[in-house]
C-alpha positions as CSV (number, residue, x, y, z in Angstrom):
1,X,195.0,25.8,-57.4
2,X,194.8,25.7,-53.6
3,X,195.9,23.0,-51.7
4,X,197.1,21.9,-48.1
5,X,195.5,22.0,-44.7
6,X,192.2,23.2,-45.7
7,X,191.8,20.4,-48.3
8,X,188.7,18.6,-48.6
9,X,188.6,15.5,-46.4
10,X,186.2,13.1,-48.2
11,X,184.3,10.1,-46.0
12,X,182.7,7.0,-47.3
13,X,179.0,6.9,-46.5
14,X,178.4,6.3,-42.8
15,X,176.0,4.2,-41.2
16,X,172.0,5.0,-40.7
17,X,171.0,6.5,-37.2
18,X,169.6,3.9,-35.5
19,X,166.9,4.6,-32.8
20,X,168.5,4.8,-29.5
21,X,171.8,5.6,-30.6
22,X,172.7,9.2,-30.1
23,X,171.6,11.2,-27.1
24,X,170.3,13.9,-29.4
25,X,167.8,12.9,-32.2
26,X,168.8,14.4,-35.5
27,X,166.4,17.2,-37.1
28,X,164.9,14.6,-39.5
29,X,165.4,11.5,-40.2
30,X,164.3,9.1,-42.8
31,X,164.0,5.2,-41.6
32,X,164.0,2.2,-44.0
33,X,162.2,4.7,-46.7
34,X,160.6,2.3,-49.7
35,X,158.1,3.8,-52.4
36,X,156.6,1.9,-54.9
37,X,154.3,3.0,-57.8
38,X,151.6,0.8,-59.6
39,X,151.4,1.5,-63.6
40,X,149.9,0.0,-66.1
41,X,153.1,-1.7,-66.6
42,X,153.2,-2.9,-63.4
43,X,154.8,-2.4,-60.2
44,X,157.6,0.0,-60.2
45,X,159.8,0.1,-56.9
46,X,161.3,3.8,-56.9
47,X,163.1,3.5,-53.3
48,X,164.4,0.6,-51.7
49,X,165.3,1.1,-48.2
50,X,166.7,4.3,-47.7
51,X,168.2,6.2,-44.4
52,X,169.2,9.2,-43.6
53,X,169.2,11.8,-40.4
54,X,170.1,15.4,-41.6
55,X,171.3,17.3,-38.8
56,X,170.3,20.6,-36.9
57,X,171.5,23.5,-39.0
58,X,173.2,20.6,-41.5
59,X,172.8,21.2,-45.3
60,X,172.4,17.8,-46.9
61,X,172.5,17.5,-51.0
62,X,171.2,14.7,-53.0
63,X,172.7,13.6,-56.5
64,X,171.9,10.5,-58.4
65,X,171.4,9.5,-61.9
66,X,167.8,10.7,-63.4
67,X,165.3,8.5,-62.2
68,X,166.5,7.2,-59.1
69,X,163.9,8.7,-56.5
70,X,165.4,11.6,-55.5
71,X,162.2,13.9,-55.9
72,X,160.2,11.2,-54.4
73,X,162.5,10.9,-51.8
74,X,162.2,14.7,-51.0
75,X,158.3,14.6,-51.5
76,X,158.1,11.5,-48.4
77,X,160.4,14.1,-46.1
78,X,158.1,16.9,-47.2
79,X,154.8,14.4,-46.2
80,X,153.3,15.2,-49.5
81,X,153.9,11.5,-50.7
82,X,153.3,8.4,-47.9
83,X,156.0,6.1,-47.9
84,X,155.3,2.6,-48.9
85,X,157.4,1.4,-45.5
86,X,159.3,3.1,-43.5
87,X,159.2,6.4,-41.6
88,X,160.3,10.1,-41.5
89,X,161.0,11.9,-38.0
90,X,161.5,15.3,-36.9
91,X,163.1,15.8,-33.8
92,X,162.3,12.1,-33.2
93,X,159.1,12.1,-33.7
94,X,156.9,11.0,-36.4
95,X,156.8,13.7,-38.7
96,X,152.9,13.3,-39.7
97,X,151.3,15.6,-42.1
98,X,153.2,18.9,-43.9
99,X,153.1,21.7,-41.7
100,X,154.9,24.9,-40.8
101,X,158.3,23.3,-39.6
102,X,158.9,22.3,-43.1
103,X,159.0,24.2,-46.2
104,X,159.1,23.2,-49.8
105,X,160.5,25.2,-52.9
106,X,160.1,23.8,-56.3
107,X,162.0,23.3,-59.5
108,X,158.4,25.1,-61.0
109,X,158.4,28.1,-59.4
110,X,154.3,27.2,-58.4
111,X,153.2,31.1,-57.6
112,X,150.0,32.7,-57.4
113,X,150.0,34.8,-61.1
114,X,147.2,36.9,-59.7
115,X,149.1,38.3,-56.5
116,X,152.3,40.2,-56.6
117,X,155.5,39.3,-55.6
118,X,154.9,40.8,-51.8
119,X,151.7,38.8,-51.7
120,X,152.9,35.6,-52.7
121,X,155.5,36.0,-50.3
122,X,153.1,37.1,-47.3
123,X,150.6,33.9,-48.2
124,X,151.6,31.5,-45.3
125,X,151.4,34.0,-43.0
126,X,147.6,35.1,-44.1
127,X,147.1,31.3,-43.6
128,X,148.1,31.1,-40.4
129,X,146.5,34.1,-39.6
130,X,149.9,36.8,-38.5
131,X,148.4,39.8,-37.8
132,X,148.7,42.6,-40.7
133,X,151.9,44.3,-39.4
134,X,153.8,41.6,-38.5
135,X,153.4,40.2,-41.5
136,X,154.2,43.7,-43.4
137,X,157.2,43.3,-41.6
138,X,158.6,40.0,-42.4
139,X,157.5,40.7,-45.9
140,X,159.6,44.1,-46.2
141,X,162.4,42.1,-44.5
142,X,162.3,39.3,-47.1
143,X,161.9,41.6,-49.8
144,X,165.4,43.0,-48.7
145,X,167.2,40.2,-48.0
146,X,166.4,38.2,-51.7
147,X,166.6,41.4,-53.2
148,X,163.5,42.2,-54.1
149,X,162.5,45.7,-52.9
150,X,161.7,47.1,-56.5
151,X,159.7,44.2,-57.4
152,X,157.2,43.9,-54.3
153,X,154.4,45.2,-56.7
154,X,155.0,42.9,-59.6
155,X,153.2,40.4,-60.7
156,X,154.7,36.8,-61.8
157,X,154.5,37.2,-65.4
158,X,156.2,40.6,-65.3
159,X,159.5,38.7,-63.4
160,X,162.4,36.7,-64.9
161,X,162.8,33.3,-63.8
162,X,165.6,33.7,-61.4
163,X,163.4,36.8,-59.9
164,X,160.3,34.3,-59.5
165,X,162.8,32.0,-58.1
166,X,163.6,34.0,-55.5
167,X,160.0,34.9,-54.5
168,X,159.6,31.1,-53.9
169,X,162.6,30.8,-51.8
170,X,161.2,34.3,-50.0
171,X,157.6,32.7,-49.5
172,X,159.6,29.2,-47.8
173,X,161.6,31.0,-45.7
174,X,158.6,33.9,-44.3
175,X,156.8,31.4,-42.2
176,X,160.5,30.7,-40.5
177,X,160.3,26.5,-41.0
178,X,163.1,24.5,-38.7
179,X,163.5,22.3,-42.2
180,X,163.9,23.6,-45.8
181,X,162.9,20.7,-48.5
182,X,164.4,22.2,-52.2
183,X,163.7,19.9,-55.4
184,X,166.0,21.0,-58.2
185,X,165.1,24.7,-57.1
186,X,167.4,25.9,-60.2
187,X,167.1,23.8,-62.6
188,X,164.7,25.7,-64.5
189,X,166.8,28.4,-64.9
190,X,169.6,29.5,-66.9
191,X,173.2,28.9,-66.4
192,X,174.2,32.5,-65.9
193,X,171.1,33.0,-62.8
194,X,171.6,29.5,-62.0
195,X,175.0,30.7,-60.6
196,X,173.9,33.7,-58.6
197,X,171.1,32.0,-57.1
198,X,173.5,28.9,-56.4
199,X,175.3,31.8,-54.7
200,X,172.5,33.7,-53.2
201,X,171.6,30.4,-51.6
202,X,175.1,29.6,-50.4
203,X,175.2,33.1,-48.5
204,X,171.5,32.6,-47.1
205,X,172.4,29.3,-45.7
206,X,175.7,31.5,-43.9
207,X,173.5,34.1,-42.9
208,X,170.4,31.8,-41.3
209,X,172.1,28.4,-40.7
210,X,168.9,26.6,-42.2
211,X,168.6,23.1,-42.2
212,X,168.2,21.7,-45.5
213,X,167.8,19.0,-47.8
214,X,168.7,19.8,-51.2
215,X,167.7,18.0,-54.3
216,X,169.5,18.9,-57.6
217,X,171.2,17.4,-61.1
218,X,173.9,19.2,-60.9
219,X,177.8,17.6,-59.0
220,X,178.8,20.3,-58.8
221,X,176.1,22.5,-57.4
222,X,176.1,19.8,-54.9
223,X,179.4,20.1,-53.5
224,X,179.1,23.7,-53.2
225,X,176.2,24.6,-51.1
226,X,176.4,21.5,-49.4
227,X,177.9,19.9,-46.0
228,X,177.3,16.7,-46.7
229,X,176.8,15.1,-50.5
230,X,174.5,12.2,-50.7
231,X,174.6,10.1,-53.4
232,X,171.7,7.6,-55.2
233,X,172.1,4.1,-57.0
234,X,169.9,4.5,-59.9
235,X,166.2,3.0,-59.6
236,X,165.5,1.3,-57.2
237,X,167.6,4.1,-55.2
238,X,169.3,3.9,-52.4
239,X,171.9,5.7,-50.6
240,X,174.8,4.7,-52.4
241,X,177.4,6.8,-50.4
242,X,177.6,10.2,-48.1
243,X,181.0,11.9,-48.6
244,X,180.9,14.7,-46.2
245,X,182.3,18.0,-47.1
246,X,184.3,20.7,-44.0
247,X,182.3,24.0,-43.6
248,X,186.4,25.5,-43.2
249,X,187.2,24.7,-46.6
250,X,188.9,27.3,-47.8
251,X,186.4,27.8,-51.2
252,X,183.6,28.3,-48.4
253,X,181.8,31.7,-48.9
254,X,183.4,32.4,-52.4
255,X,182.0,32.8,-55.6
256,X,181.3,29.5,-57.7
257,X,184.3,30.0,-60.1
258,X,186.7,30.9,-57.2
259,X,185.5,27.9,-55.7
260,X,186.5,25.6,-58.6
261,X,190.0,27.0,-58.9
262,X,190.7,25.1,-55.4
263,X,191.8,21.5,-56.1
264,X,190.2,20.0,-53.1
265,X,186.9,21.1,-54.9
266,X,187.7,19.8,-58.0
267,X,188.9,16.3,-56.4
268,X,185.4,15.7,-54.4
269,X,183.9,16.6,-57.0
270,X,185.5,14.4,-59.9
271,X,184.9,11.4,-57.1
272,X,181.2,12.3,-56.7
273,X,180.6,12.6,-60.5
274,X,182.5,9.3,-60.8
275,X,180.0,7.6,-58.4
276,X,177.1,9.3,-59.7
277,X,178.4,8.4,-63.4
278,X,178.6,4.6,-62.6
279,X,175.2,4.4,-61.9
280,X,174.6,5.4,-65.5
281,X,176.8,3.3,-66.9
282,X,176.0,0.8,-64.9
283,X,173.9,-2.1,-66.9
């Protein structure tokens, strides 16, 4: 078990950016975020008040009990769901409608089954109208980088599920987006792919220095890939508490299980689960 310099120093959760108040405006930011849903129950208030700025080349995770928003939460940042109050920013300014700066991969993997592997990776560059060999390129460079060079030709129902994974993440990351949006990206998967894509992800985030704000189940997952660790009071979420995470720590860059042999990891993450488990408990 490691411990010592490099241990994880845990914070509390830190106050929302306020407008005004730092001479650089964080990549995105989410101000006084509320949803609310009418059923035939009634009305169902999914987020209450939420803030949070996620900075340039920061990777944010969110964890929370099931239930509490966080989906919905990443939908609003995506601006594939209008907030019911409250507003979402990109470099300070109102982030509108989706577009190219942000991409989106899903826990449903959401391909084309009628296009190959290379062409659902090439499709938002034939929307926004690349030219032919640039986008052969980016494609070929794509394929590469997930791993994919033997599988350009296949079609979706001829791939695993981690393999059709990684043609989504591919297909985000082609149109080069300042912002990557991921909802429970694994958590179709199995535990065994789960892992290497956990890690895959973890050494793409090294490599590129994304910005990203990650969405998953899992406490542990969480305080792996990410620098910062959100966490959600069950429904009506809100941002219960932001325990941030050092990019030195010595488990950084490892594999998963050498990474949970270092007690700092285990310690942020016992607290994290203990946060997160209160909110279930929590009558």
């Amino acid at each position: 078990m490691q411990t010592g310099p490099d241990a994880i120093q845990a914070t509390s959760s830190r106050p929302a950016a306020q407008a005004g108040s730092r001479a650089v405006a964080p990549k995105m930011e989410l101000r006084g975020i509320s949803k609310k849903f009418s059923t035939r129950r009634g009305e169902v208030v999914a987020l209450a008040e939420c803030n949070l700025a996620v900075e340039k080349a920061e990777f944010v995770t969110v964890v929370g009990p099931s239930g509490c928003g966080k989906s919905t939460l990443l939908m609003m940042a995506a601006g594939l769901t209008e907030p019911t109050t409250g507003d979402i920013f990109v470099d300070g300014q109102l982030a509108g409608a989706p577009g190219p700066k942000r991409s989106v991969v899903f826990q449903r993997f959401a391909l084309f089954p009628s296009e190959t592997a290379a062409q659902n990776i090439e499709f938002g560059l034939r929307v926004a109208g690349i030219d032919k060999a640039e986008r052969a390129a980016r494609v070929a460079e794509l394929l590469t980088m997930m791993g994919l060079e033997q599988f350009r030709d296949a079609y979706p129902s001829e791939l695993s599920g981690g393999m059709q994974q990684r043609v989504a993440i591919a297909r985000a990351l082609i149109v080069r987006p300042e912002i990557l949006l991921m909802d429970e990206p694994f958590g179709a998967l199995d535990a065994q792919t789960r892992t290497v894509l956990q890690e895959e992800v973890s050494r793409l985030r090294r490599q590129m220095d994304y910005t990203v704000l990650f969405i998953t189940h899992s406490v542990e997952e969480a305080v792996y890939l990410g620098d910062r660790v959100v966490v959600m009071s069950r429904r009506p979420g809100r941002i219960k508490t932001e325990i941030t995470i050092p990019r030195d720590a010595a488990w950084r860059g490892k594999q998963i299980e050498d990474a949970s042999n270092y007690s700092d990891f285990n310690d942020v993450r016992r607290q994290i689960w203990e946060l997160v488990r209160s909110e279930i408990v929590r009558e």
